[in-house]
Every structure is written in structure tokens, then in C-alpha cells.
TIMIDREN-292606 format. One record per residue: x, y, z of N, C-alpha, C in turn; residue in one letter; residue number from 1. Coordinates in steps of 0.001 Angstrom, whole numbers, plus 500000, padded with zeros to 6 digits. Last residue first. Example, Ala and Ser with C-alpha at 12.3 -4.5 7.8 and 13.67 -1.06 7.14 Angstrom:
BEGIN
n.c1;n.c2;n.c3;ca.c1;ca.c2;ca.c3;c.c1;c.c2;c.c3;aa;i
512850;497750;507080;513670;498940;507140;512900;500030;507870;S;2
513190;494310;507800;512300;495500;507800;513200;496700;507800;A;1
END
This chain:
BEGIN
n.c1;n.c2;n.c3;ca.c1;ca.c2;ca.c3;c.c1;c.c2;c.c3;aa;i
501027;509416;486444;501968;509080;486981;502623;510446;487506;X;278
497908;507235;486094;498531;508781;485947;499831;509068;487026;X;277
495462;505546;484682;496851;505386;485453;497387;506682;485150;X;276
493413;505689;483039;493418;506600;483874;494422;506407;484953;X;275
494477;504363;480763;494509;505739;480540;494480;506533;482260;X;274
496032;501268;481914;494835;501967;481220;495484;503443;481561;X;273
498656;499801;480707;498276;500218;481492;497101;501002;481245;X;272
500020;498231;478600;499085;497174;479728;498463;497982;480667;X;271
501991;499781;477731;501227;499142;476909;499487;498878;477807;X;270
504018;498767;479218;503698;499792;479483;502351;499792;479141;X;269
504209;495300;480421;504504;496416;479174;503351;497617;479942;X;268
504852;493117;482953;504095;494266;482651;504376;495055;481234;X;267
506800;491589;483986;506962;491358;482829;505512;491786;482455;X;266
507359;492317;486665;506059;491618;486188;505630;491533;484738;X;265
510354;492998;486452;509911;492156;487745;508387;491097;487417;X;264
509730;494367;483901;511460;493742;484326;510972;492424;485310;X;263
508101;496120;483965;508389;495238;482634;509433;494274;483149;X;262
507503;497311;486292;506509;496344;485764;507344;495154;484684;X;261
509957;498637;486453;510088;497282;487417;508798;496739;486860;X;260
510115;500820;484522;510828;499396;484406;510481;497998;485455;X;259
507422;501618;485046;507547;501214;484297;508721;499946;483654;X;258
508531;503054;488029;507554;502263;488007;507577;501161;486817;X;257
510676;504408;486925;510766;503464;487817;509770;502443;487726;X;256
509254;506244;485054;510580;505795;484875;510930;504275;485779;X;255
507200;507798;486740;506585;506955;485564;508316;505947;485099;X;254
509433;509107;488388;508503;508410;488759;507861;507615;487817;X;253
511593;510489;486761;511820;508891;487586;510857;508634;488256;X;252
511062;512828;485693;510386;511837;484991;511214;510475;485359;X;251
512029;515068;486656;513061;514452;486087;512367;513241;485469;X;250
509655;515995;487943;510162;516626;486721;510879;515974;486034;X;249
509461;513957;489764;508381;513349;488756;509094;514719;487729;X;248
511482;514590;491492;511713;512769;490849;510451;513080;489410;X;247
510670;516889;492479;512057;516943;492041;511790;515691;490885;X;246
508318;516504;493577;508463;516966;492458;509790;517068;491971;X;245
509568;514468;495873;508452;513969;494799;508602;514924;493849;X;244
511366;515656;497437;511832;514916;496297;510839;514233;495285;X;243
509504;517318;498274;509941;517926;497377;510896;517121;496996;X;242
507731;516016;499999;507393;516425;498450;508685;517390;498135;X;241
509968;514775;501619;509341;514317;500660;508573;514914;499972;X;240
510560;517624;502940;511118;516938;502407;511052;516262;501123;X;239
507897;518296;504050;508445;518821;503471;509342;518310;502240;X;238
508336;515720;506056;506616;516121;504600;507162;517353;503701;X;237
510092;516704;507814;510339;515345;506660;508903;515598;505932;X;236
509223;519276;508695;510217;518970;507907;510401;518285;507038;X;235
507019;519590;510857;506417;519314;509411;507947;518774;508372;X;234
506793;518894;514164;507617;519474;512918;507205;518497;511589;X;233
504517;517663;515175;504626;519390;515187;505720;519436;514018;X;232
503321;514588;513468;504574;515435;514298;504450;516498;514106;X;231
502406;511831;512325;502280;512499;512755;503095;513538;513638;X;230
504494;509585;509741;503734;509939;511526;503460;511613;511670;X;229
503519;509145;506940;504401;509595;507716;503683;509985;508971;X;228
503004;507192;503699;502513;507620;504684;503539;508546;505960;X;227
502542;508664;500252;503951;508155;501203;503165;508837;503050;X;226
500284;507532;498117;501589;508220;498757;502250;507930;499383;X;225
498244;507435;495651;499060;506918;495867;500064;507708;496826;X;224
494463;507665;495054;495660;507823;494886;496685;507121;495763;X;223
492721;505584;493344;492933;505529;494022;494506;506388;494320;X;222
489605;505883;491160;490596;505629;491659;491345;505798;493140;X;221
487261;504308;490535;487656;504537;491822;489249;504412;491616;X;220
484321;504374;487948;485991;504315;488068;486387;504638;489561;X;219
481404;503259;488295;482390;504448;487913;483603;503969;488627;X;218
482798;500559;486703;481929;501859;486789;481180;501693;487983;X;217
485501;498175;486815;484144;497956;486735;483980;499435;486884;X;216
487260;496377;484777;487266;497497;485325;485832;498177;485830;X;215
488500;493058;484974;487709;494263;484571;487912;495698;485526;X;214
490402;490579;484248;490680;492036;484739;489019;492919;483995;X;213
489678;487328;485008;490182;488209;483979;489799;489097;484711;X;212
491583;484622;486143;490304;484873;485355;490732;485738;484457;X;211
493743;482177;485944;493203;482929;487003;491855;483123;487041;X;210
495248;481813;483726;494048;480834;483449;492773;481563;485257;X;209
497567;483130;484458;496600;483863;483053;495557;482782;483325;X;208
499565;484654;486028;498611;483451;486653;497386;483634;485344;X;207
501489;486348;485758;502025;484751;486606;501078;483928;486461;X;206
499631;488224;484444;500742;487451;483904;501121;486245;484417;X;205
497666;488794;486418;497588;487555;485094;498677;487371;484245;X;204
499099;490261;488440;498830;488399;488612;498523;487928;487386;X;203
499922;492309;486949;501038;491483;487518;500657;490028;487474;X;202
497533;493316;487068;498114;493172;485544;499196;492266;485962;X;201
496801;494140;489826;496033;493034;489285;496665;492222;487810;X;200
498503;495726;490241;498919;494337;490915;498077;493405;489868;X;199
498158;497867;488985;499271;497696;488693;499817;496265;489649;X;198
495042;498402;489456;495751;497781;488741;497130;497250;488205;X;197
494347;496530;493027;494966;497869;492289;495376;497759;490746;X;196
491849;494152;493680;493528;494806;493531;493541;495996;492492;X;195
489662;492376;494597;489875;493605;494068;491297;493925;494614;X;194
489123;489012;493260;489658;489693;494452;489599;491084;493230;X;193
486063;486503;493101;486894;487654;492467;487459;488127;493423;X;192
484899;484520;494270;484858;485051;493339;485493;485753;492362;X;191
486553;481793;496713;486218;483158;496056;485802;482952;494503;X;190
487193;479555;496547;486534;479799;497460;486318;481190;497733;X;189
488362;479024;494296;487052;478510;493908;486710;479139;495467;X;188
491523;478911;494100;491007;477663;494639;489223;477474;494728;X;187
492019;481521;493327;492031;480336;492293;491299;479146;492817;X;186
491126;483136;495113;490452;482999;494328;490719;481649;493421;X;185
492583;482003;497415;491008;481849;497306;490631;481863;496277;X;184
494967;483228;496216;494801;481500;496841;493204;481441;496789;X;183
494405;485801;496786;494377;485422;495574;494539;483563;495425;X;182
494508;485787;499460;493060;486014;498860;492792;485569;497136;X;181
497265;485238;499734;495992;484281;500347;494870;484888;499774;X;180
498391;487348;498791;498850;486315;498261;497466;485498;498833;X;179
497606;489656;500528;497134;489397;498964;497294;488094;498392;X;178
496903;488294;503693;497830;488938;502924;497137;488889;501220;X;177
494874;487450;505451;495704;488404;505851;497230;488939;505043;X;176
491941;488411;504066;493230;487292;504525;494330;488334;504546;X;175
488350;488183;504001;489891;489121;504422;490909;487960;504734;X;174
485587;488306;502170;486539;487385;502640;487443;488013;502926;X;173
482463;489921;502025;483664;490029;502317;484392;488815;502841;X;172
479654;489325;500312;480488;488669;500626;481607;488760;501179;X;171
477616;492342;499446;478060;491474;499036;479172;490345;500684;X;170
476432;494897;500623;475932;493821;500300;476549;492478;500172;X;169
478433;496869;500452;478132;496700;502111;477635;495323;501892;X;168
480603;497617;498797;479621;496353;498681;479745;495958;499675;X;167
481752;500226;499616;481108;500308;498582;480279;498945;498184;X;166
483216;500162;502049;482278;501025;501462;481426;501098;500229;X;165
484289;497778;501312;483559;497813;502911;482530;498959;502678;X;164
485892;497588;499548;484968;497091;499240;483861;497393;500270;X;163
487859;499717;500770;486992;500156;498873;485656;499494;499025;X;162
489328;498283;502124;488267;499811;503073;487701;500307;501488;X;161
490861;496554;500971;489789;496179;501927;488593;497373;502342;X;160
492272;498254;499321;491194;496739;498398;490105;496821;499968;X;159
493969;498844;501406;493089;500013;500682;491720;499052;500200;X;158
494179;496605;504268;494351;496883;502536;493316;498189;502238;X;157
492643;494888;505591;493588;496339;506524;493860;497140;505109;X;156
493138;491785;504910;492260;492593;505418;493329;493493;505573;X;155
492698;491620;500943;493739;491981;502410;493346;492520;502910;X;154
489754;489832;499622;490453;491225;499851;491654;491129;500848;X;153
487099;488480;497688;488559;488819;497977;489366;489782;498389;X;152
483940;488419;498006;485219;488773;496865;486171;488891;498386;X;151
481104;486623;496488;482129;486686;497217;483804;486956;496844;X;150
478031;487048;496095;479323;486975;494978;479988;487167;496423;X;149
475971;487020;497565;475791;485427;496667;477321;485695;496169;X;148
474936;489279;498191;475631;488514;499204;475757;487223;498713;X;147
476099;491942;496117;475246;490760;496179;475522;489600;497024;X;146
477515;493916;494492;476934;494211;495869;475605;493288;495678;X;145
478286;493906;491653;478857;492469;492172;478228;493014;494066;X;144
476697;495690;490626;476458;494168;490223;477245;492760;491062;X;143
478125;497918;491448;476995;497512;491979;476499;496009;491471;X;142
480185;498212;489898;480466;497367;491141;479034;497586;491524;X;141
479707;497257;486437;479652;497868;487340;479680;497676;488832;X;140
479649;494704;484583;480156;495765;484281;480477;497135;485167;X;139
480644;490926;484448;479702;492751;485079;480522;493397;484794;X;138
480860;487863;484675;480722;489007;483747;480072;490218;484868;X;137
482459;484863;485518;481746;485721;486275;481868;487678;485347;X;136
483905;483060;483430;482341;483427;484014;481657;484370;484301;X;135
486656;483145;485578;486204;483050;484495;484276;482839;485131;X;134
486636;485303;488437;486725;484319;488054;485948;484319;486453;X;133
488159;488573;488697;487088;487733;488239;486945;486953;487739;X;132
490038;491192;489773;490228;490393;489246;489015;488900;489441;X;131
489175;494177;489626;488824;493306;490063;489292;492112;489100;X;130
490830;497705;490461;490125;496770;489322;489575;495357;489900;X;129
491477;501052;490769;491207;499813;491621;490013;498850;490204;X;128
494157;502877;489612;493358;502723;489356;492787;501507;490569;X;127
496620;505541;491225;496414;504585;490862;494462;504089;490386;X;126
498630;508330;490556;497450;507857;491268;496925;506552;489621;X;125
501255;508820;492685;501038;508440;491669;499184;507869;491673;X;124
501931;510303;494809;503469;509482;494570;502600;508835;492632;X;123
500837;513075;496142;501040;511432;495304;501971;511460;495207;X;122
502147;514567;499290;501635;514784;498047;501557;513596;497234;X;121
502136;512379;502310;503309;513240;501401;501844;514003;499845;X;120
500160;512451;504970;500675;511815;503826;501447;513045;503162;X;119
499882;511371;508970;499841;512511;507531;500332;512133;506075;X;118
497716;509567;510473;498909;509574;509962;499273;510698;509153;X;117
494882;509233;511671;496069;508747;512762;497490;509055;511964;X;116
493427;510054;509604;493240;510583;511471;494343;509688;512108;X;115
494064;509086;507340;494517;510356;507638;494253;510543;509190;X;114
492913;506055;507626;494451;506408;508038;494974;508253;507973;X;113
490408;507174;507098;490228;506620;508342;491866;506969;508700;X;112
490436;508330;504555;489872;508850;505131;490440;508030;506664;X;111
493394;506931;502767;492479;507077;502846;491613;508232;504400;X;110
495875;507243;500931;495349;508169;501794;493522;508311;502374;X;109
497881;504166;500304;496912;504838;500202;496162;506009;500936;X;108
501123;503937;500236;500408;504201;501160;498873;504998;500819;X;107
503984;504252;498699;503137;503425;498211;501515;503324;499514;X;106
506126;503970;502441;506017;504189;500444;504456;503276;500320;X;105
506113;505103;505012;505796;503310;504197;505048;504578;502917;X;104
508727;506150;507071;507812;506123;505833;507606;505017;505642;X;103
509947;505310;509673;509858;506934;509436;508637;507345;508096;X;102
508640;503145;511901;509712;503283;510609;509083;504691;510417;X;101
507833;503196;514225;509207;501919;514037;509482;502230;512870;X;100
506196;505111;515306;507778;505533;515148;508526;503944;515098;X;99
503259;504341;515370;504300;503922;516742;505511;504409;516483;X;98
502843;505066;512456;502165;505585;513856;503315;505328;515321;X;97
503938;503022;511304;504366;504264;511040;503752;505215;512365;X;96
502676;501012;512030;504284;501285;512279;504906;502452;512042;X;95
500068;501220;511784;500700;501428;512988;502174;501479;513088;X;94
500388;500824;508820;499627;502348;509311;500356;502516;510900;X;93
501196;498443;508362;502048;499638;507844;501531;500560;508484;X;92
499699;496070;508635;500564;496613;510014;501228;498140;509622;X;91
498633;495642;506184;497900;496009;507828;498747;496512;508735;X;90
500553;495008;504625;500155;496653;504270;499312;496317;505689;X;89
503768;494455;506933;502120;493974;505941;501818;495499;505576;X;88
507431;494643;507156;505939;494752;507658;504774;494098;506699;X;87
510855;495302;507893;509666;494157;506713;508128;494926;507924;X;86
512728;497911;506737;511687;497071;507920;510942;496548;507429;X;85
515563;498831;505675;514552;498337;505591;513960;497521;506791;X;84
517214;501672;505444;516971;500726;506492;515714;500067;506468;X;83
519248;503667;503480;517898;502869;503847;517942;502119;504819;X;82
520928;506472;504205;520729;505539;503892;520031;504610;504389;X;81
521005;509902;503089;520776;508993;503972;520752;507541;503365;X;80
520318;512173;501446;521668;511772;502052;521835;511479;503118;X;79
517898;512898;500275;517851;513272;502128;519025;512851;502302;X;78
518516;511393;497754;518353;512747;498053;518465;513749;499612;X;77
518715;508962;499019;520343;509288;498120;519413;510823;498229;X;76
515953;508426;499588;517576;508507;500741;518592;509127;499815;X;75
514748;508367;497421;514213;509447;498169;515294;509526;499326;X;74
515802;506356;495955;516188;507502;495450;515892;509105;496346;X;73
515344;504525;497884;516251;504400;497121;516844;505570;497198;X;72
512279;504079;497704;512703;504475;498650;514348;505052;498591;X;71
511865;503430;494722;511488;504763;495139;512228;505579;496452;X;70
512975;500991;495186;513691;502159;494089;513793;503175;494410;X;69
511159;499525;496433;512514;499875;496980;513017;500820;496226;X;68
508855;500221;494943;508750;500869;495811;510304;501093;496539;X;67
509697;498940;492492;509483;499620;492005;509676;501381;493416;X;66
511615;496102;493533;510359;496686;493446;510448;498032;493169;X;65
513959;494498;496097;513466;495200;494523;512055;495440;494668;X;64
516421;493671;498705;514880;494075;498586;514703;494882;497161;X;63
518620;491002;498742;518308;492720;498493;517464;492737;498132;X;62
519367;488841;499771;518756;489810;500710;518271;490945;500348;X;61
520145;487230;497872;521202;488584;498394;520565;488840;499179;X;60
518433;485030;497653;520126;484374;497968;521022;485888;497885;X;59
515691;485755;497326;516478;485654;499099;518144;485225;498939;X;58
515088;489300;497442;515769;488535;496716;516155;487385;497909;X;57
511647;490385;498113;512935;490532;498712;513888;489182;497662;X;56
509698;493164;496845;510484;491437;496500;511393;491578;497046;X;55
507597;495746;496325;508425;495387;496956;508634;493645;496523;X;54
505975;495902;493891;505793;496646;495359;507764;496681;495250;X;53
504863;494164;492107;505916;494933;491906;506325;496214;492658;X;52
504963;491707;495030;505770;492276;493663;504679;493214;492530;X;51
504961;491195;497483;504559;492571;496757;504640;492628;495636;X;50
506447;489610;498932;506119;489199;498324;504990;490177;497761;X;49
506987;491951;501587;507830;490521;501166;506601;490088;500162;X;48
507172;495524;502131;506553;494420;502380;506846;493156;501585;X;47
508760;497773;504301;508820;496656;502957;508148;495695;503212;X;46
509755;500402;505532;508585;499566;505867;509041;498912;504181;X;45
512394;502623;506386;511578;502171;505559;510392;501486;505596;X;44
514566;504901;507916;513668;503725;507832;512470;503926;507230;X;43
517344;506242;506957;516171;506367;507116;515435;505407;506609;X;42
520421;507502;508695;519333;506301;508498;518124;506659;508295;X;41
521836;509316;509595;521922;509059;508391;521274;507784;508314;X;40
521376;510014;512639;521662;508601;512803;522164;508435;511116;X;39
521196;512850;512200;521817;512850;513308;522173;511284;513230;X;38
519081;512959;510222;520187;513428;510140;521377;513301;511078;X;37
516709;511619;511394;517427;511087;509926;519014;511788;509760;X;36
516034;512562;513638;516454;511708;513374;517631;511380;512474;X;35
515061;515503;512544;516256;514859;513371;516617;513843;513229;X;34
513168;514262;510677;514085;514550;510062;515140;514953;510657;X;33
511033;513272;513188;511914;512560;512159;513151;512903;511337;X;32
512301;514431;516022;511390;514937;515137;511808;513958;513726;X;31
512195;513289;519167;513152;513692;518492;512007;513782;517245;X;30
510242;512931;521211;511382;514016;521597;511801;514235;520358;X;29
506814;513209;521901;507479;513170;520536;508915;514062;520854;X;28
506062;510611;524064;506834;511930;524141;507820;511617;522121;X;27
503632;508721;523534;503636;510415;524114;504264;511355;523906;X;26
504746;506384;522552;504195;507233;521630;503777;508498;522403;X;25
506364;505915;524963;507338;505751;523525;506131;506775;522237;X;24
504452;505676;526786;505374;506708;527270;505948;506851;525401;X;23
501236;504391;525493;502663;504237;526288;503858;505334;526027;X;22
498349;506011;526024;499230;505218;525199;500398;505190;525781;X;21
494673;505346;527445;496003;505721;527819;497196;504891;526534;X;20
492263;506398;525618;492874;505822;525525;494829;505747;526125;X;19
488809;507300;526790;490119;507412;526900;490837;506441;526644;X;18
486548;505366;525133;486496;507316;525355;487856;507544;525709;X;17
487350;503250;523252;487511;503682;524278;487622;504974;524169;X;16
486702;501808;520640;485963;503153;521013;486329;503751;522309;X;15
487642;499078;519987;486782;498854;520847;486399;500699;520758;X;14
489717;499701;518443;488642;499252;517927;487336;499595;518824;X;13
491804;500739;520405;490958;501814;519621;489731;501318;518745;X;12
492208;498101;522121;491464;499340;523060;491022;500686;521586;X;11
493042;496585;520039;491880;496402;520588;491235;497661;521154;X;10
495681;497957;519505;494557;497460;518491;493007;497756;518772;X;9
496906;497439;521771;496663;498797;521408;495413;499069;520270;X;8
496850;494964;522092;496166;495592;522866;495841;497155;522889;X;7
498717;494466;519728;497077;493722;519850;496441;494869;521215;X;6
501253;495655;520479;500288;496434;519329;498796;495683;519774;X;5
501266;496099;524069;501260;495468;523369;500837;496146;522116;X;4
502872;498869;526729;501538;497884;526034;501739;497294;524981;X;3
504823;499236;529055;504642;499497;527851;503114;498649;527349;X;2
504724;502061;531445;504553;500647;531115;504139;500542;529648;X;1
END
């Protein structure tokens, strides 16, 4: 019998000492990189209004971003072809978990999603910054661990499991997408949201009266990968790192990224701090 995601949700929030799961996540028959070879499909996860993630175009349908690229180039190598699955960054961990998509590009490695997922080697390691209503000055995230500042986050989001650990004190607001937290912020019912920098540089372009980008101490970064289900056969992790070092010798990782900032978030290279590392 099958079960619901909410109820699958619930029963691991909740701590259940046993968790019965449905027949579809028990039996690992086919191994992803079976898959991939036997159907030449390999599914994706995309998320809709990402930019410079992911953007779906709507009068082609064709999905851009820096991350479709990535996905792109990592099929034309596995000589396969994409199959995009819309999702959230919340829902990305379980979809990849449940086998509805084979990778979600761009996948922070944190501590909690390694016990349910395995990750590829980076894909790129990223910085975490705060975007801050005019006014609002600091220099360090302990200044903003104050239940008076209220910040901004996607719940399920890397942004979300940064602030949880680190401003137990302060204000958490969660919406259920970036776009809505950053709605908060402009609308005054936030403080500040924390985004990655290669999002946060995005919004003050679209959005310069917003606030402004700090970087607050000590630095958190954040690396960057490619999430993948869990499985006895290691193949597709294989795989993917080795179109990761294949892509970053050939220098199409800093390559990609860089055009879709400048192209999609009219980003300059320029715009990126030192400890962005590609």
C-alpha cells in the first residue's frame, strides 16, 4: 500500500522508532545508471523561478539557468537525454529520495540531507550572504541572533538549516519559496533574507532600492553539489564526478555559471567575492 509524501513527512518528523515505507522505496530493483541506460533518460528536478538556478521560458517551455546547462552537459556526457521535473528546493531532497528524479543539481550537502541522500563531489562552493533592509547595519551574524531582527528564509532551503543553527535567537520567517521571503522583505514584514551569493547579487539587480548585500563574519560558506539517492550501486556518483572533473578541467564550470549570471542576472563577473570558488 502506497502512502502519501505528507504522511511520509510526518511519520519521520514525528521520530517514529519504526518507520514502515512503501513497497516503491524498499525494493531498490533497478540501479540508476540502469536506468539511465536502458530508458536514455535522465531525470532532472528544476525549480521555476530560480533564476540563475533554473527559469522556465514560458512561450518555449525551455528551462535556462546556469543549473539547466549544467544538467545539459552532464546528459550529452552519460549520452542521455534530459527529462525535466519541476520541484521546490523543499521537495528536492524527497524526490530524489523516493526515485522521482535521478539528480537535483545545485544541492547543498548538508549534515541532516547526507542521512537520507549521497552527494556527487562540488559542483562549486558557494558563499551565504544576507540581504538587509536599508538601515539595518552589522557586521557579524551574531548581531543579527536577536529576537527583535527578523529574517527571511525558504523553509527546507540550505538559507533555512544556516539560520536554524546559527540564530537560534533571532526571528525565523519560512515561506515556502525564495520569491515570498523576498516579498517579505520588501514589504517591511521582514528584515533581511539570507541567500546564497550568487542569488543574493541577482536580486539587487532586479530589485536595487531592496536593501543591501553584506557579508556578515565568519564567513559560511557553503558548498555546492549534485544530490543522488541512495543505492548499493555507486555507478551514477561515479559518473557524475567524473563529468564534474572532466567539465571543471575544461573550465565549463566557472564558464557556465558566469555566462548565465551575466546573460539571465545581468551579474558581471566582477560582482563576485573572492571566496566564490569555482
Amino acid at each position: 500500500m502506497s502512502i502519501s509524501r505528507r504522511h511520509f513527512i510526518q511519520s519521520a518528523l514525528a521520530g517514529s522508532a519504526v518507520l514502515t515505507l512503501p513497497e516503491v522505496f524498499a525494493q531498490d530493483i533497478e540501479s540508476t545508471m540502469a536506468r539511465i541506460k536502458r530508458t536514455g533518460k535522465l531525470r532532472l528536478g528544476a525549480i521555476n523561478g530560480a533564476t540563475p538556478y533554473f527559469n522556465k521560458d514560458l512561450v518555449t517551455q525551455e528551462w535556462k539557468g546556469f543549473c539547466a546547462d549544467f544538467g545539459r552537459d552532464l546528459a550529452k556526457h552519460l549520452k542521455a537525454e534530459v527529462e525535466w521535473v519541476e520541484t521546490t528546493w523543499g521537495n528536492a531532497v524527497l524526490d530524489v529520495q523516493t526515485n522521482k528524479i535521478d539528480a537535483q543539481l545545485a544541492m547543498a550537502p548538508t549534515p541532516q540531507r547526507r542521512e537520507v541522500v549521497d552527494f556527487s563531489n562540488p559542483l562549486y562552493n558557494n558563499i551565504n550572504t544576507v540581504v538587509a533592509r536599508k538601515g539595518l547595519e552589522f557586521k557579524t551574524w551574531e548581531e543579527l541572533n536577536r529576537p527583535e531582527i527578523k529574517v527571511a528564509v525558504d523553509v527546507g532551503s540550505s538559507h533555512d538549516q544556516l539560520v536554524t543553527r546559527i540564530l537560534p535567537k533571532a526571528t525565523i520567517l519560512r515561506f515556502e519559496t525564495s520569491a515570498a521571503a523576498t516579498m517579505a522583505l520588501q514589504s517591511g514584514r521582514a528584515d533581511c533574507q539570507v541567500l546564497v551569493v550568487l542569488l543574493s547579487t541577482s536580486l539587487l539587480v532586479k530589485l536595487p532600492n531592496i536593501g543591501h548585500i553584506v557579508f556578515p563574519t565568519p564567513d559560511e560558506t557553503a558548498p555546492t553539489n549534485v544530490g543522488i539517492r541512495k543505492q548499493a550501486d555507486q555507478g551514477f556518483v561515479t559518473a557524475v564526478n567524473g563529468w564534474l572533473e572532466e567539465a571543471r578541467k575544461a573550465g565549463r564550470i566557472r564558464e557556465i555559471i558566469v555566462s548565465n549570471m551575466e546573460s539571465l542576472a545581468k551579474v558581471p563577473a566582477t560582482a563576485f567575492p573572492p571566496q566564490l570558488k569555482f
